[in-house]
C-alpha positions in Angstrom: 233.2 119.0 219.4 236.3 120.7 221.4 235.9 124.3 222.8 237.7 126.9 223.7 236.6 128.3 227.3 239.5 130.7 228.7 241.2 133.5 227.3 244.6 131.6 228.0 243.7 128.5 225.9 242.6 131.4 223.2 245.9 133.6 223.6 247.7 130.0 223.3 246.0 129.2 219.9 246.9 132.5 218.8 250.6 132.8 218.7 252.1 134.7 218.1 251.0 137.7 219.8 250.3 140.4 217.4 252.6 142.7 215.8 253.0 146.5 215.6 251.2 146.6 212.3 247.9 145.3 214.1 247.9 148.1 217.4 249.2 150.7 216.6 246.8 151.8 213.9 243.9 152.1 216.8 242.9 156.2 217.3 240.8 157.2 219.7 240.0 160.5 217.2 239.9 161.0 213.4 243.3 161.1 211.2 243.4 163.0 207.7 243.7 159.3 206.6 240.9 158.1 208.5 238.6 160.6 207.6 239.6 160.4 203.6 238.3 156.4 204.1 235.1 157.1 205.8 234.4 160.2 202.7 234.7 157.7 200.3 232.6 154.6 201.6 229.0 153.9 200.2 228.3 151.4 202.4 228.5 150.4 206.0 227.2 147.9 208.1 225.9 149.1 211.3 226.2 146.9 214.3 224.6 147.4 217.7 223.2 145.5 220.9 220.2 145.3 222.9 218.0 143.4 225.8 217.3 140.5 222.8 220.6 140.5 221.8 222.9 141.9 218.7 221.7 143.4 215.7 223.5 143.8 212.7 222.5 145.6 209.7 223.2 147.3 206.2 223.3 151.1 205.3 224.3 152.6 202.1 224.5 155.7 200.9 226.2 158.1 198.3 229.7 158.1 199.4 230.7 160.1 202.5 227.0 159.6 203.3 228.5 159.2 206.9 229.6 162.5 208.1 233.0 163.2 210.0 231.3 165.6 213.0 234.4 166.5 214.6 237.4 164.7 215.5 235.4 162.5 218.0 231.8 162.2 216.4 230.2 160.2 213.0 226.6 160.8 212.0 225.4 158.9 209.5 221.7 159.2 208.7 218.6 156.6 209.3 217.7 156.6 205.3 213.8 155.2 204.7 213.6 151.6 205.1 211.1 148.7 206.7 210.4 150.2 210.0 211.2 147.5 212.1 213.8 150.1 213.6 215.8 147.4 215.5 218.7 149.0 215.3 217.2 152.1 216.2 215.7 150.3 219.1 218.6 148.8 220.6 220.2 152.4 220.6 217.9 154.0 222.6 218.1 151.3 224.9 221.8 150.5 225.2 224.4 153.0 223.2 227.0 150.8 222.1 227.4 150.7 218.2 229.6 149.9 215.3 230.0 150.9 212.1 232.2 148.5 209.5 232.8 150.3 206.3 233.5 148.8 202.8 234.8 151.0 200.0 234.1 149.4 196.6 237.5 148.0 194.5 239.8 148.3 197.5 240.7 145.8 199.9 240.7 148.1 202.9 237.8 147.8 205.7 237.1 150.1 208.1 235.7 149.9 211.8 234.2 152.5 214.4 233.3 151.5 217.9 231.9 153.9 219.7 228.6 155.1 221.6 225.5 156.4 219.9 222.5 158.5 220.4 219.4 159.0 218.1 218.8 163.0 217.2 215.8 164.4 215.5 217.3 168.2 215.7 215.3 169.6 212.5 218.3 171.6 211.5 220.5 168.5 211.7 218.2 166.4 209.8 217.8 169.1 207.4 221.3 169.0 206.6 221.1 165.3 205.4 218.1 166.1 203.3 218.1 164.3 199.8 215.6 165.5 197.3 214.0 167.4 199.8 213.5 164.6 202.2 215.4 164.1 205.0 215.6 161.6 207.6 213.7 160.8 210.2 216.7 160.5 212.6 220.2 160.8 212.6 223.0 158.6 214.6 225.3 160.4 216.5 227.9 158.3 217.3 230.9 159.3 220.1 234.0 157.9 218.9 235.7 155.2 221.0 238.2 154.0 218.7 239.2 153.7 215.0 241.2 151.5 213.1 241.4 149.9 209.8 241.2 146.3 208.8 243.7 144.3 206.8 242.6 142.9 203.2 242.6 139.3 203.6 239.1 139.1 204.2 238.3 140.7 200.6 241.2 138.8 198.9 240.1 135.8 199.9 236.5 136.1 199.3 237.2 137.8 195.6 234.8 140.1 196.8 235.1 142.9 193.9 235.9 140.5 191.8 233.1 140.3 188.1 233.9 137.4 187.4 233.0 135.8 190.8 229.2 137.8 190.9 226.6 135.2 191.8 223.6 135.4 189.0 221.0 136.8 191.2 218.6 133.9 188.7 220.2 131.3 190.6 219.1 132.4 193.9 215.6 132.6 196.0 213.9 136.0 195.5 212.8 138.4 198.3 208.8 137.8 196.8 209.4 133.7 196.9 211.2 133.9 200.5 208.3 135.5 201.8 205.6 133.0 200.2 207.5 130.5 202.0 207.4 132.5 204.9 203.3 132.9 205.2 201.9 130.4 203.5 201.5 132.5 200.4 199.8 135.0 202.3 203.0 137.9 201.4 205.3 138.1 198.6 205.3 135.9 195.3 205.5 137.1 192.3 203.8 140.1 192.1 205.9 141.4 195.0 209.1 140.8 193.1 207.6 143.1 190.1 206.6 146.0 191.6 209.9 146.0 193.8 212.0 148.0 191.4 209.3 150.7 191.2 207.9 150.7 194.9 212.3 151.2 195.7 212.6 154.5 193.0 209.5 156.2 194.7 210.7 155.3 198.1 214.4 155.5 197.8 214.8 158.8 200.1 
């Protein structure tokens, strides 16, 4: 199997170099256009990287659920989850952070790199209360840069597209992946059914 190893052997594979379209949409601050994107995305998945490596993972929300700050800051709220807090950890630990939004229906992706830090102002966490609970911490990212990502990605994988919904049936449930996991000893069955329950009493 061939490699590339050098940024010139990558540049060369690359040709051509790319075109106005693809740099000059970078900010290095929120746009009205911008910020209208990041109001309307339910979804984003938060990327960040520590002393074991990268960490990748999902957060959704009502839409807007990420807050434009200021011109140069995004919070978007830790909402309850497993507690492993890897994300959370890696933070602490090293600040640099991503956020990738998706917005349901349209084939526009968006991306903030930046620098974060974890607050637990009560006031702050107040403010992103749902149903009188709020979270447990908030990520304050600082704003390197913004920019939006073409749709090719979502074309191609027909993401929003009914028709092409995989039948959750035909797939491994959480409850049998972790029987496999343990021997039997988490999960199965009875895991699966009290899911939907054990999520509505825990959602916030």
């Amino acid at each position: 199997m061939s490699y590339v190893t050098t940024i010139a052997e990558l540049e060369a594979l690359y040709t051509p170099a790319p075109v106005a379209a693809s740099t000059v949409k970078v900010a290095h601050a929120m746009t009205p256009h911008y910020r209208r994107l990041i109001e309307a995305s339910p979804f984003a998945a938060l990327a960040t990287v520590g002393p074991e490596g990268i960490d990748c993972s999902p957060r959704g929300d009502q839409p807007g659920f990420v807050r434009v700050h200021d011109d140069t800051t995004l919070m978007m709220p830790d909402r309850r989850g497993n507690n492993r807090i890897d994300s959370l950890r890696n933070i602490v630990r090293d600040p640099r952070c991503a956020f990738l939004f998706l917005l349901p229906g349209s084939g526009t992706t968006f991306r903030a790199n930046g620098r974060a830090r974890l607050s637990i102002d009560p006031d702050l966490l107040e403010s992103f209360a749902v149903d009188g609970k709020p979270p447990r911490s908030v990520i304050v990212m600082a704003i390197d840069e913004l920019y939006f990502q073409c749709a090719r990605a979502i074309v191609r994988s027909e993401l929003w597209n009914p028709a092409r919904h995989i039948d959750p049936a035909t797939l491994p449930t959480p409850g049998a992946m972790l029987a496999g996991m343990s021997d039997n000893t988490v999960g199965g069955a009875a895991y699966d059914q009290a899911w939907p329950e054990r999520a509505r009493q825990t959602m916030w």
